[in-house]
N, C-alpha and C positions, 0 to 999 in steps of 0.2 A: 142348307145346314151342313150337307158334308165335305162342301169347298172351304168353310167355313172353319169347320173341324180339323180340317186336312191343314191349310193355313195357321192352325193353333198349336200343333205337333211340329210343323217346320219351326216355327220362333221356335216351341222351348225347347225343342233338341241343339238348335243352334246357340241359343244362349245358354246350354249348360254346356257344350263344348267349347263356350269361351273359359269360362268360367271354370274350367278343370286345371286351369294354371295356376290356377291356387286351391292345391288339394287339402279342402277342409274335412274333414269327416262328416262332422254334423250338416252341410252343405250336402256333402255325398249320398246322404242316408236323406235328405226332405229333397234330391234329383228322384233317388230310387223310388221314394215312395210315391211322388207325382205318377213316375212313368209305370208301374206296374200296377196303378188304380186304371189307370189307362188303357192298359195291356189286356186286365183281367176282365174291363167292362169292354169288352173289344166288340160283341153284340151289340149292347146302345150305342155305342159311338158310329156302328157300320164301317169297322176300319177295314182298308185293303188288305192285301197281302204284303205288299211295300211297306205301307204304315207301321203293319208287326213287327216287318225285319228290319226296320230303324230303330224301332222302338227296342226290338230284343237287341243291336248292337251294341247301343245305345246304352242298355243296362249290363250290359257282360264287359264292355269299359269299362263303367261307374265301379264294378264291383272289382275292378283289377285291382282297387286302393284296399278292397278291404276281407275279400272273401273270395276264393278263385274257386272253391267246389261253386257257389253261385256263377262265377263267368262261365264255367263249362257248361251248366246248364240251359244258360241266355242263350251263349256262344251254339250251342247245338242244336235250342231251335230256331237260331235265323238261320243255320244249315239248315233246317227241313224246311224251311219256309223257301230259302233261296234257289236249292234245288227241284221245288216245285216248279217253280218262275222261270228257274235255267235263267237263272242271272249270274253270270260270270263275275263280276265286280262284288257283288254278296258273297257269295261263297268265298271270292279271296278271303273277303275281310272275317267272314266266320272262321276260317281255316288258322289264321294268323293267331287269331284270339284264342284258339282252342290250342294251338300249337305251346304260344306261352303260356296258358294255364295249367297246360299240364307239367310242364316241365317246373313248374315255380310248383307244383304237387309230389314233384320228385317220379311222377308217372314219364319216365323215359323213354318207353317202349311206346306208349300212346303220340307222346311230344313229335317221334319219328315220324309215326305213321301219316300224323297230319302236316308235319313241316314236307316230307316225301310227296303228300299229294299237292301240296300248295309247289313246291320244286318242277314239279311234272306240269304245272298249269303255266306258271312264267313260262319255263322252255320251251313250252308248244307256243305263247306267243313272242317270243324272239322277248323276253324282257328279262335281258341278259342280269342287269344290276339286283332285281329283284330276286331272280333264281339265287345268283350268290348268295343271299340276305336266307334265303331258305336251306341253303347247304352248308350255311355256318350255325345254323340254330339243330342240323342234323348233328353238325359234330359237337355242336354245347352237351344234344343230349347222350353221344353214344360217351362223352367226358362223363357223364353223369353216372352210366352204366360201369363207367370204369377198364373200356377198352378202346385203351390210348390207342392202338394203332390206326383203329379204324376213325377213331377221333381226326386224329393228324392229317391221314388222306382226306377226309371233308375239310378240315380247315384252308391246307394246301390250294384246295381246288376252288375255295370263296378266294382266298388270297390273292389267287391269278387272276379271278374279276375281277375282285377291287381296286388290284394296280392298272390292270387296264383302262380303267375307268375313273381312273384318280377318285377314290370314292375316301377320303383319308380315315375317315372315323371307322371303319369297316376295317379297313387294312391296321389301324392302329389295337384296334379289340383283338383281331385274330394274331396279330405278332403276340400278343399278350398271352393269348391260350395257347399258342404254341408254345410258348416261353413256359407255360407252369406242365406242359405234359413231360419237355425236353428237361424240366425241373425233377420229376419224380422219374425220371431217367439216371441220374445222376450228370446229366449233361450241363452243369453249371456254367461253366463258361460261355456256351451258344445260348442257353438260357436268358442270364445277366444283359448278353450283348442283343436281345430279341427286344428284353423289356425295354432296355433306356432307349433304341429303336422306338418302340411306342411309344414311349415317355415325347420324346421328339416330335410326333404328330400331334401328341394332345396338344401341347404348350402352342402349337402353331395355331390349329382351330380353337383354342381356347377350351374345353372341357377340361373341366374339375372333375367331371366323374372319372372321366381317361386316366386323365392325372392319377388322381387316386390310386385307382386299381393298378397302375403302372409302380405307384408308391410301394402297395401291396405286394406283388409280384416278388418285386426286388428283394426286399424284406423277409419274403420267404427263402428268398436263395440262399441270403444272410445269415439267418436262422440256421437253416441245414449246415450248414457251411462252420457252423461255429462263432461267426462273427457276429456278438449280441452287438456291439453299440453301434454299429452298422443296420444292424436289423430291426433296433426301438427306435432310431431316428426315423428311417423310411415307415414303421408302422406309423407313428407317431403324429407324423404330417397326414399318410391318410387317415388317421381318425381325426382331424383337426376338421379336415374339407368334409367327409363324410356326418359330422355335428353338424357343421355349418348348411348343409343339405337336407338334414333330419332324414335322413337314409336307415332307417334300424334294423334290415337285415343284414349291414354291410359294418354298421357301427357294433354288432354283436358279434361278427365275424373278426372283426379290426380288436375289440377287447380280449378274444381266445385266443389271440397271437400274441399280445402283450402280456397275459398269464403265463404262454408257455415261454418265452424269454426267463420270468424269473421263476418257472419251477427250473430252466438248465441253470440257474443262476443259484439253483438249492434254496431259493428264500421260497418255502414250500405252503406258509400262510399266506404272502403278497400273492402266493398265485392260485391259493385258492379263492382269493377274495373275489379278485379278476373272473375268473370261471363263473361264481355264482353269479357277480355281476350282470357278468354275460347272459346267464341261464334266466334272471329274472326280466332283463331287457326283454329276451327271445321270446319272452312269451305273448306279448303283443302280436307278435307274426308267426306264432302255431308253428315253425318252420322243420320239420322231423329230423334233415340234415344237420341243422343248428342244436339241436335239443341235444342228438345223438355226439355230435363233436364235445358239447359242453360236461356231457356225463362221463363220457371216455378219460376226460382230460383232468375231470375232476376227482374220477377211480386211480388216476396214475398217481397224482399227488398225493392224497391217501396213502395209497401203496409204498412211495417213498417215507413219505411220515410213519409208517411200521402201523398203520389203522386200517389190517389189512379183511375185515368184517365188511367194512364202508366201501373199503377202495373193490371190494366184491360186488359188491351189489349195486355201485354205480357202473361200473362194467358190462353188468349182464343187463343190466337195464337198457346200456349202450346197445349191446350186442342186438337187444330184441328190437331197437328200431333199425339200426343198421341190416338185418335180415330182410327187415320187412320193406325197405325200401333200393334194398338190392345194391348196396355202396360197397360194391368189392375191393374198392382200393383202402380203404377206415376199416372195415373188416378184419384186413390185415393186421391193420395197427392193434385194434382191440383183441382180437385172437393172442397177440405175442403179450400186448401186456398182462393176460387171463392169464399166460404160461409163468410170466413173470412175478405174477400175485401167489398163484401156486408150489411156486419155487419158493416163495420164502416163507409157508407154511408147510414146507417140507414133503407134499404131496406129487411126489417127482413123474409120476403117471399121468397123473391132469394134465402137469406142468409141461412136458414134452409133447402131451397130444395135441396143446393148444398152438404151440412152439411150432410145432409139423405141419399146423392150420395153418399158420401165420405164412409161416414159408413159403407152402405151395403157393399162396394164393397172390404174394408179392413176385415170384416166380411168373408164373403165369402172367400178370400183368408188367413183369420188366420193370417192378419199385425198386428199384437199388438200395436208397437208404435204409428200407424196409428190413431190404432181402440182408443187409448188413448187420442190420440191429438184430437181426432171429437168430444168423451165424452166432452172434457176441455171446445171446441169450444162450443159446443151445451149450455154446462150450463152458458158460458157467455152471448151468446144471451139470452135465455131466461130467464138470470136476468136482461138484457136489456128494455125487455116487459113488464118486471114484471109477470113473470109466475114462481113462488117462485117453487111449487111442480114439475115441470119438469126440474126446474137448479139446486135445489139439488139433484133431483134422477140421471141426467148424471153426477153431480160433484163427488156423491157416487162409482156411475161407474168409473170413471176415476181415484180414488183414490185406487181403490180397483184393478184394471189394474196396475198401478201403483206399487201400492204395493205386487203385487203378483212377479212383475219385479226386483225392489230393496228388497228383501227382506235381512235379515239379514243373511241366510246361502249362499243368491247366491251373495251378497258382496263380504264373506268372503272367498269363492269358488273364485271369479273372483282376491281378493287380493293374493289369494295363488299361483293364476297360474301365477298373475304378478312376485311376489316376486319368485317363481321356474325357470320363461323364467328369471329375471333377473343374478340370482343364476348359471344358467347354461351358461348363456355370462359369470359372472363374473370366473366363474372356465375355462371355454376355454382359458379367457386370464392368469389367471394365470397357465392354461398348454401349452401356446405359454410363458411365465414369467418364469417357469424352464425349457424348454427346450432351452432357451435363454442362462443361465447360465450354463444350461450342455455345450453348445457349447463354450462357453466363457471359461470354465474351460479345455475343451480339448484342445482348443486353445492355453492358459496358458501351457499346459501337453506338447505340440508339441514345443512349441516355447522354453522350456525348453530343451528336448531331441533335438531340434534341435542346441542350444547351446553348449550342449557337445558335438555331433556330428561332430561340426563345430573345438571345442579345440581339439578333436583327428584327426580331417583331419590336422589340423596346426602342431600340432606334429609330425604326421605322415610324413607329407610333410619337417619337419624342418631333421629328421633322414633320411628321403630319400634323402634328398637334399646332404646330406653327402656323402652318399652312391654313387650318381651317379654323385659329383664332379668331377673325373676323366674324364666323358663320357663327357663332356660339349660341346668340339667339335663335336663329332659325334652328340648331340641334338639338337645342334643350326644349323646343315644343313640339318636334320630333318625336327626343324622346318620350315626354308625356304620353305621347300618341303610341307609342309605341310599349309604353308602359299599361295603356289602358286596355290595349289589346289582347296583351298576355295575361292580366289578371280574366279578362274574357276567358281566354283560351282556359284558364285553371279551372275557373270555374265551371266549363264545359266536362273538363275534364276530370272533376269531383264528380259531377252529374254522371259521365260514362259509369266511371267506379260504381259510382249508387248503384243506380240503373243493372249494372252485372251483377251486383250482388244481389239485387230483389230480382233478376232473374234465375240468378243460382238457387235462391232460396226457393223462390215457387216452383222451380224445379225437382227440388228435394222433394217440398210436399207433394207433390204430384207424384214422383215416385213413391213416398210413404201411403200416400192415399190408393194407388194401384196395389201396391203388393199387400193392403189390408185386404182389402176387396177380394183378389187372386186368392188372398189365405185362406180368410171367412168367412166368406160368401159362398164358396163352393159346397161345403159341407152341409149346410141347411139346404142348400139347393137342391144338391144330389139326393138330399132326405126326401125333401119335400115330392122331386121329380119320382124317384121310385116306388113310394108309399100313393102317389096319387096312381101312378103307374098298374100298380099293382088292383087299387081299387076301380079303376077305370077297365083292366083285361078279365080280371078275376070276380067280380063284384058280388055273382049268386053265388059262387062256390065258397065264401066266406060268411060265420056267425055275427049276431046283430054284436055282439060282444068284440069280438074281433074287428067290425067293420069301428066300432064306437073307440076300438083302443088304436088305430091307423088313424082316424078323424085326430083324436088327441094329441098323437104324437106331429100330426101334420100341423096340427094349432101349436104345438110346444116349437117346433121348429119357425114359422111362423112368425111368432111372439120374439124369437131367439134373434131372428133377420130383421124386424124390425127395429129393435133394440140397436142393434149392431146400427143399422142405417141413420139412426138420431143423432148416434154419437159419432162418426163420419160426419153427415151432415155439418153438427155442430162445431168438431173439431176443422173440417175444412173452411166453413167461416172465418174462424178463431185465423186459420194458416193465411185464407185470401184478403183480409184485415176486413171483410163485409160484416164481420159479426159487432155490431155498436154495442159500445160498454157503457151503461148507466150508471152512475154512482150515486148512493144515497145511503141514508140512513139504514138498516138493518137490523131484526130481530133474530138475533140467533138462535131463543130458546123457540122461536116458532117456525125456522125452516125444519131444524131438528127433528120436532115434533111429526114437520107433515114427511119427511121421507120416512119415520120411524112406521107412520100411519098406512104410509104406501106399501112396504115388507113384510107390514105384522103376519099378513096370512100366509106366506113362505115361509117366516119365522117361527109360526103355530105350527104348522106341517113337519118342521124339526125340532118345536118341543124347546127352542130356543128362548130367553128369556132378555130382552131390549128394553134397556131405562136408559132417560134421557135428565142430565143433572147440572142441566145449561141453566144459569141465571136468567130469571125474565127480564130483568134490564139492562141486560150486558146486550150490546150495540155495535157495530162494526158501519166502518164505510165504504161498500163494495158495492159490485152488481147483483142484483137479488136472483135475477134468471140462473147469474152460470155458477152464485155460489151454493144457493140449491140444487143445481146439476153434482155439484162434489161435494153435497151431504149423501146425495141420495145414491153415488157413485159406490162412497166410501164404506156407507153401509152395507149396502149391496155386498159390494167384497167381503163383507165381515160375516153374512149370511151365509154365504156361499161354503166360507173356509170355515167354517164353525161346526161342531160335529151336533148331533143329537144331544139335547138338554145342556148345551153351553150356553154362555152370557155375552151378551153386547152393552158396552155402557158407553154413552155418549157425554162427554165432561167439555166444558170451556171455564177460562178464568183472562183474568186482566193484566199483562207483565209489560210494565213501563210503557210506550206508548203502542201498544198493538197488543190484539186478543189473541189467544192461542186456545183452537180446538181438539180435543182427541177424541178420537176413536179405539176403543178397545174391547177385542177379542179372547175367547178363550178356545181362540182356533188352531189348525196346526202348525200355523207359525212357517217364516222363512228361513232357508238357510244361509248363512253368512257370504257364499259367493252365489248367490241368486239376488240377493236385495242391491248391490251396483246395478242390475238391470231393470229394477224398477223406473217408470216413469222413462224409460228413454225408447223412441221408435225405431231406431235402427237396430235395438235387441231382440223385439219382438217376441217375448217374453211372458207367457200365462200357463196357467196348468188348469186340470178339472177340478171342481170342488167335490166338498166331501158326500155326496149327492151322486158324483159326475156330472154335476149342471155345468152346462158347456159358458166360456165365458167369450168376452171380442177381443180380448186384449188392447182394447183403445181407450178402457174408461181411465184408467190412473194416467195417461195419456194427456187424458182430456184435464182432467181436474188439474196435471201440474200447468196446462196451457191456461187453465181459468184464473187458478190461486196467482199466478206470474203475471198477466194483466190486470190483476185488485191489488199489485204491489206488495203481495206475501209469499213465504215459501210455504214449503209442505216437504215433509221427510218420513219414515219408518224408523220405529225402532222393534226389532223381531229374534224370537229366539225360538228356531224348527223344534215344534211339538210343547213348544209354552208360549203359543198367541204370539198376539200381532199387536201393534200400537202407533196407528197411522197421526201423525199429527200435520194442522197447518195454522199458518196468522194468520194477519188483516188488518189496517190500522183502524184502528178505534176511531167511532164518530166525533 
């Protein structure tokens, strides 16, 4: 049984890591819940130690898509688990997972410790590629921390293995983070010329995501730089690729750079619109850096607009996660704008203390633009005061910042790399422009050669035709022969076509009929196996009362799996075409009767009140087995979703040549994008009743497979919390 077991945990970890290529949520959350039923009954199943730490990697992945305080957790005990085993290959891959969780946590200081130890593990085994991979995710995080220098020497040092190694995607990411450190340097020009550099390598290996962030990059230098329509085209594009991606920490970062284009643009409502945008997007991804950018940006707008109440307390709002997540270089920015909100409510004490925060702290970090905009700030307040000699020595400062920024040779350095990136688009298209016309002209070359071609088969065929005038009889019963063959061959060929398609299709069922089974069959099982479990370990140490309420629940469950097994049965019939359809006459008002006859004591137990208002001589010409299966289906459901002392009434009548039956509810009803799912197997689609009576999800299933072989439809019509109203036809005898 536990080769068995062992064999049932390889398939489904391998088949959800196919299956992670298409990151569904609700997919992600029915992997999680499999594998941590699994994990938690890790005693009955007798898992290994291996077993766990696949199992824990397995969900500390899963949850990368949606919850990363859960990856740490996974991620940490396949750590204890690995390091029990001193299994080298575990522990990488716990290290890795814990490295990005935490760093996607904004936990900097953690991200190091584990990216430093997972560093020290490649380089003790000569695994030069992957060490780099670890000393560029040190410097993501000490970028995080917000000390660039120490940033740069780790990037430098991945850099030099990646070119070593022609490792392009590697080399292209790290030109990129170099580029935004050399950017908050005020080094634009080697900045610009870093990005389009990466820009370069993406386009080659193809990433979009490269692309993008190269987009991005660019766009911020833009930005800074003063050149808005420069800066909303490059944003522009990446949020074009990053939609097209459904990337939404990148698409809410890509919308707070288009806000801030038009608050410098003074249109101070378009950007706040953008910010809240932003702010509501971000909240799907919890993300504290995001939240914090969003409030900052949205305090500043404010603050311009003179709402400066608002533009306060989106600020400090700022400020209290920026503290707490230690982002000293956004600090900056929010400390000066606090000076600057202060300032124009004439509290010039506040205003300078925050001005003095800002400073230092752009200072310290080597922000230029920062350290520029606090000079500006500082010499407007204190022309404010009137304190002449300290608002022109910071105006000096800030001019001379300034000017060391724009100067005239790194203008003309930044126009040459624009005019060279443009120079180089423009030649790509005109070497996709001739290779256009070279195809165009062989085209012309072909279509020529194929014209004579075509005049010497004519000719050819006009002197043959000559030639084997005499044979005409013998060709024309040839062709016969030749003719009779290939309607053969079609007909073969119809057959093939069939043939695949009723493989395809018993295919399907076969898979719908496993993943039923896999679904809900487990659950009664595991009921049934622990409840006897229990009674079988435990049996004197339980009351007669207790033992009689585990008997019940094992007959309820029981009852539950057999139910379930009818309708499988039935519907795989129906699927393998073994199930024979008899047609004949039919009493409607008497199958009605005997499912209403079958329920009533489920229906007394809820106080439920079931009339049936079928005509005795209304007739249908169906099969009697399976349309009594979808009376007794239909009801069933109607019991089930029915609350205490509601009503079931079963109605048919006669409309032009076919009967139509309803069923109606005064249950709680569906909601308008849940009933598309009704009746289709690949939705697999049910909920508990009002009871919690568990249901299979195969009966509406079943019946639309029955109603659809008696040449009727069956539909709902429903409105969540006012009933249900299932109907179907039949033709009339």
């Amino acid at each position: 049984m536990h080769r068995l077991f062992t064999l049932y945990i390889t398939l489904h970890l391998a088949v959800f890591s196919w299956a992670d290529s298409q990151i569904n949520p609700v997919l992600i959350k029915s992997k999680i819940d499999s594998l941590e039923n699994i994990l938690f009954n890790s005693l009955i199943y007798n898992l290994s130690s291996t077993e766990k730490t696949d199992i824990c990697i397995a969900l500390a992945d899963h949850y990368t898509h949606i919850n990363y305080e859960k990856t740490v957790e996974f991620a940490a005990r396949s750590m204890i688990l690995a390091e029990e085993m001193g299994d080298s290959e575990y522990i990488t891959e716990s290290l890795n997972l814990l490295t990005k969780a935490y760093f996607k946590l904004d936990n900097y200081d953690k991200s190091i410790e584990y990216a430093t130890r997972l560093y020290n593990i490649h380089n003790t085994n000569n695994e030069e590629l992957e060490a780099g991979k670890a000393l560029k995710q040190v410097a993501s995080s000490y970028y995080g921390l917000s000390k660039f220098i120490e940033a740069k020497n780790y990037y430098n040092r991945a850099l030099d293995i990646f070119k070593k190694h022609q490792y392009f995607e590697g080399i292209a990411q790290t030109l990129g983070e170099i580029a935004r450190i050399l950017g908050h340097w005020g080094e634009y020009d080697e900045a610009l010329s870093k990005h389009q550099e990466a820009l370069k390598f993406y386009e080659e290996i193809g990433d979009d995501v490269g692309i993008a962030e190269a987009y991005t990059g660019m766009g911020m230098i833009y930005e800074e730089l003063g050149n808005h329509e420069n800066a909303f085209d490059h944003y522009r594009k990446s949020l074009e690729i990053y939609e097209d991606l459904g990337q939404t920490y990148d698409i809410v970062n890509l919308t707070l750079h288009i806000g801030d284009i038009y608050l410098q643009k003074k249109l101070f409502d378009k950007a706040l619109e953008y910010y809240f945008k932003a702010d509501e997007i971000g909240r799907e991804i919890n993300n504290k850096k995001l939240k914090a950018i969003a409030l900052s940006n949205i305090g500043e707008a404010y603050n311009l607009k003179g709402d400066y109440l608002k533009a306060l307390d989106y600020q400090q709002r700022s400020l209290t996660l920026k503290e707490e997540i230690g982002d000293k270089m956004r600090l900056a920015i929010t400390y000066t704008e606090m000076g600057l909100i202060y300032s124009n409510v004439e509290e010039y004490d506040k205003s300078l203390d925050y001005l003095y925060k800002g400073l230092r702290m752009a200072e310290e970090l080597n922000f230029i633009y920062q350290i520029n905009k606090s000079h500006k700030s500082l010499s407007e307040v204190y022309e404010k005061i009137g304190n002449e000699k300290l608002a022109l020595e910071n105006y000096k400062q800030y001019i001379e910042g300034r000017d060391r920024i724009f100067t005239e040779e790194s203008k003309q350095t930044i126009a040459e790399l624009q005019a060279k990136y443009q120079l180089e688009r423009k030649e790509k298209e005109n070497e996709r422009l001739r290779h256009s016309q070279q195809l165009i002209g062989a085209r012309v070359k072909n279509q020529q050669l194929m014209i004579g071609f075509v005049l010497f088969i004519l000719l050819g065929s006009f002197v043959l035709s000559l030639i084997l005038h005499g044979r005409y009889q013998q060709n024309q019963k040839l062709n016969i022969q030749l003719s009779l063959k290939n309607k053969q061959v079609e007909e073969q060929r119809k057959n093939m076509v069939s043939l695949n398609a009723e493989l395809k299709d018993a295919n399907n069922t076969k898979d719908k009929f496993f993943s039923i089974v896999a679904h809900d069959l487990k659950n009664p099982f595991n009921s049934l196996l622990m409840l006897s479990r229990l009674l079988l370990d435990d049996y004197d140490s339980f009351t007669n009362e207790e033992r009689k309420q585990f008997i019940s629940q094992i007959n309820s469950s029981a009852e539950n799996t057999y139910s379930l097994l009818e309708n499988l049965l039935d519907w795989a019939r129906t699927q393998s075409g073994k199930s024979e359809i008899i047609k004949e006459k039919i009493n409607l008002s008497r199958l009605s009767e005997e499912a209403i006859k079958v329920l009533q004591p489920v229906a007394r137990g809820k106080k439920i009140t079931i009339s049936s208002d079928v005509p005795t001589h209304l007739t249908a010409f169906a099969d009697r087995n399976m349309i009594a299966t979808v009376f007794l289906n239909l009801v069933s459901n109607a019991v089930k979703f029915t609350p205490q002392k509601g009503t079931i009434e079963v109605l048919a009548c006669e409309k032009n040549n076919h009967i139509e039956v309803e069923i109606n509810d005064s249950g709680v009803g569906i909601s308008d994008k849940n009933i598309p799912k009704l009746f289709k197997p690949d939705e697999k689609f049910y909920t508990e009743g009002t009871e919690k009576e568990k249901g299979t999800g195969l009966g509406l299933i079943l019946c639309k497979e029955f109603i659809e072989k008696n040449e009727g439809e069956i539909w709902v019509e429903s409105q969540e919390g006012a009933g249900s109203q299932f109907c179907f036809s039949l033709p009339k005898s």
